[in-house]
C-alpha positions as CSV (number, residue, x, y, z in Angstrom):
1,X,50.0,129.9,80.6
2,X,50.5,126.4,79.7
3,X,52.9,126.9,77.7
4,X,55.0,129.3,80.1
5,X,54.7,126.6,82.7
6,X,55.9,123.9,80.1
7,X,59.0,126.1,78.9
8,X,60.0,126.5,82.7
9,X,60.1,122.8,83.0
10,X,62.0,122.3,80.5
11,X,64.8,124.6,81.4
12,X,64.9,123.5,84.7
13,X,65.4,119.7,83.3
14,X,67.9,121.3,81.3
15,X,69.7,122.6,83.6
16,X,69.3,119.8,86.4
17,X,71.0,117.5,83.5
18,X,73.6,120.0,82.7
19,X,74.5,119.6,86.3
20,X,74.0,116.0,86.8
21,X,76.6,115.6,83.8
22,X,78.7,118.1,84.9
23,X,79.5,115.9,88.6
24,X,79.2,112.7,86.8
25,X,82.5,113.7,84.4
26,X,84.2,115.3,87.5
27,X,83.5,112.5,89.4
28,X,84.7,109.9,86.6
29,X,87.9,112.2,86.4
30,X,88.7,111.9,90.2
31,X,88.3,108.5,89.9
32,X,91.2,107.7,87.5
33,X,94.1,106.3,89.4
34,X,97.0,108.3,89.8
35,X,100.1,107.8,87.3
36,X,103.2,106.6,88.8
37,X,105.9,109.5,88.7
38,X,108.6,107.2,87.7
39,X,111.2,109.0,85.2
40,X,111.8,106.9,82.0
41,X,115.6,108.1,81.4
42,X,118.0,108.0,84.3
43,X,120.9,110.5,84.3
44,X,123.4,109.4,86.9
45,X,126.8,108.5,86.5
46,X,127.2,104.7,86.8
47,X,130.9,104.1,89.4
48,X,132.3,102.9,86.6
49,X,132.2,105.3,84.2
50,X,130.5,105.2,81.2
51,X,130.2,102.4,79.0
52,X,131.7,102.9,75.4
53,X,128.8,101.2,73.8
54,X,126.4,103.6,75.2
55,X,128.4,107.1,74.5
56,X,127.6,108.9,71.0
57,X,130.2,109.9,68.5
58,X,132.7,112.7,69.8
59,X,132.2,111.7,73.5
């Protein structure tokens, strides 16, 4: 019987960790601050028009 009672307790430790580690790596993840949503390459057309230095070959 001891050992029935001791093999409980130890999944239920298991499990209560499980779940404590579980929240605690949600909880880091939520607190990561957001990312800026700011595009690195621009594709408008300058008033201009284009620069020559900045078009490829064959443009």
């Amino acid at each position: 019987m001891h050992r029935l009672i001791a093999a409980a307790l130890t999944c239920v430790v298991a499990a209560a960790l499980a779940v404590g580690a579980a929240l605690g790596i949600v909880a880091a993840l939520n607190a990561t601050p957001e990312q800026p949503n700011v595009p690195l390459v621009h594709f408008g057309s300058s008033p201009s028009g284009p620069d020559p230095a900045e078009t490829g070959p064959g443009e």
